[in-house]
N, C-alpha and C positions, 0 to 999 in steps of 0.2 A: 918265809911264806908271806904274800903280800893279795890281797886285792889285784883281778886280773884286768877288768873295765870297767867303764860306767863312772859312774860320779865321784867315787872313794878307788878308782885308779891310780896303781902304786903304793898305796898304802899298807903298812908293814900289820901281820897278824902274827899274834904270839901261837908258840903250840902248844898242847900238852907235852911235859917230861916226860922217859919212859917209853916201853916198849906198847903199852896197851891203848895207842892210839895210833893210829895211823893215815896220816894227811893223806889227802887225795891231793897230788900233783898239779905243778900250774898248768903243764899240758894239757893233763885229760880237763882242768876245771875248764880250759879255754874251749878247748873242742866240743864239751857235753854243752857251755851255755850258748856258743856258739848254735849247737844244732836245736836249742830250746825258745832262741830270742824268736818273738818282743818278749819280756815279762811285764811290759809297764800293767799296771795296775791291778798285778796278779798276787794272790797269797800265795803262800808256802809255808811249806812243814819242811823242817830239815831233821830224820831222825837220825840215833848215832850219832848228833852234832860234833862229837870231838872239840874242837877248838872254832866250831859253828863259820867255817871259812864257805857252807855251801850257801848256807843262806843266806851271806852276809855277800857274796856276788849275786844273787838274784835280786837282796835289797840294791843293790848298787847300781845293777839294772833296770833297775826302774818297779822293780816289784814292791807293792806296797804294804806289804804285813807278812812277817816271818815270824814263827813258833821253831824254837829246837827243843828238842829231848837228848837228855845225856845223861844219863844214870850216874857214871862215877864222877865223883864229888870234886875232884882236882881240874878235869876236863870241861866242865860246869864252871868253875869257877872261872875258867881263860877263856871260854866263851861269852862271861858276861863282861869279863875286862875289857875285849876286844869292842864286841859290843855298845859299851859306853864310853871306850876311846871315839869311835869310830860315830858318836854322837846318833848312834841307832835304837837307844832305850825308850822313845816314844812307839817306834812302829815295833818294838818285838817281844818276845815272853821265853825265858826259859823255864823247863820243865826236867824233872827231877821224879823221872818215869821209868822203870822196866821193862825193856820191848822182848816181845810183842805184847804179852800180857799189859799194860799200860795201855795203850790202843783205846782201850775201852774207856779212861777218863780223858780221850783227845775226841771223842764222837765229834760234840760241838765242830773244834776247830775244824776238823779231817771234813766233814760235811760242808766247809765254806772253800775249802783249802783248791785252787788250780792248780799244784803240783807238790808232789811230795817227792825227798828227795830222802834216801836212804843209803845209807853207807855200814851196814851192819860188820861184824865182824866175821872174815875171811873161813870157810871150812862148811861150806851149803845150809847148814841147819838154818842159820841166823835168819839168813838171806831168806830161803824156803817159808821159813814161819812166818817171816813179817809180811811176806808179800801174802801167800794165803788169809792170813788175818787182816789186812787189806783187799782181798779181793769178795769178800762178805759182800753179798748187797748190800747198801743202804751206808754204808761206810764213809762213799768220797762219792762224790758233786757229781751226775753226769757230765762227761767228757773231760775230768779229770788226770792228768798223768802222773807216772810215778816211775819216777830213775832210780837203778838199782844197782850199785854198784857193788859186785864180788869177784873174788877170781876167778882166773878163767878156768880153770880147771871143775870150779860150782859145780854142780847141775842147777838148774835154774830151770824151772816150766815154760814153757810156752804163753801157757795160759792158765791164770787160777781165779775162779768163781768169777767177778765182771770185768779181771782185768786181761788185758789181749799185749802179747812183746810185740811193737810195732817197729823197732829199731834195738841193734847191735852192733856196739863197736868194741875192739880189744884194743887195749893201748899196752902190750908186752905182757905184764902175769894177770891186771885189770881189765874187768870187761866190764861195759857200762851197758844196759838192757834198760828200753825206755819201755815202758807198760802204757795204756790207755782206758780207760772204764769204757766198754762196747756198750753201745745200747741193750735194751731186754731182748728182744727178739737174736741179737747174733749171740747171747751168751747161752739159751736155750737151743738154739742149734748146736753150738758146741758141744754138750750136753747130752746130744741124741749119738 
């Protein structure tokens, strides 16, 4: 697994051991930050971090402050290795949270955050929750996005509380669904 562009292009990322993490492809990562650039001087939340390869292409792109969350302890651990190989320990913070439940000690950040990038674990629920517990008003920043990557097989909403899927792509059993925070008035239409 390596760094796809930007400044730390090419550069080698360790993964989690084991079956209970699952990288997200240099394909799909090309294609998703492909359809996300510029990032320059945007935050991110990378939830699910795994071995934190999403946020550490959006740092590398020019984004300027990444948070991941990764609840198990080994996956944590190869995300901050990477991390501090990778000479990123000034701009980022790992978090040692339970999603979705967790959510609620990220307000702060998630309230500054330009893009949250989410990679929950495969079988709808994961996916489902996090994004409705993100789509709570008052949550994430007007005009905020948030990438959601599950299989394709998911269900996955259209739309939950202010976030709206403004894009979908499938890369074989992966679908990546881009959300956006709507303004108040389109998310009370919804509504009706």
């Amino acid at each position: 697994m390596r760094v796809i562009a930007g400044f730390l292009g090419g550069r080698r990322l360790k993964a989690p051991r084991g079956r209970d993490t699952r990288p997200t492809s240099d394909r799909v990562r090309e294609s998703l930050f492909m359809a996300l650039e510029p990032l320059a001087g945007q935050r991110v939340v990378d939830l699910f971090a795994g071995s934190g390869a999403l946020g550490i292409e959006a740092l590398s792109r020019g984004a300027t402050r990444a948070d991941f969350v990764e609840r198990e302890p080994a996956a944590r651990r190869v995300a901050e290795e990477n991390l501090e190989s990778l000479g990123l320990g000034e701009c980022s913070r790992v978090w040692a949270l339970d999603l979705p439940r967790g959510l609620e000690q990220l307000r702060g950040v998630l309230a500054q955050a330009d893009l949250v990038l989410a990679d929950p674990p495969y079988g709808g629920g994961p996916a489902r929750e996090v994004l409705e517990a993100l789509g709570r008003q008052g949550i994430l920043k007007p005009a905020a996005r948030v990438v959601l990557e599950h299989h394709a097989k998911d269900e996955v909403p259209e739309s939950s509380g202010c976030l709206a899927r403004v894009r979908a792509r499938r890369y074989g059993e992966t679908m990546v669904s881009t959300y956006q925070v709507a303004d108040a008035s389109a998310v009370e239409e919804r509504g009706r």
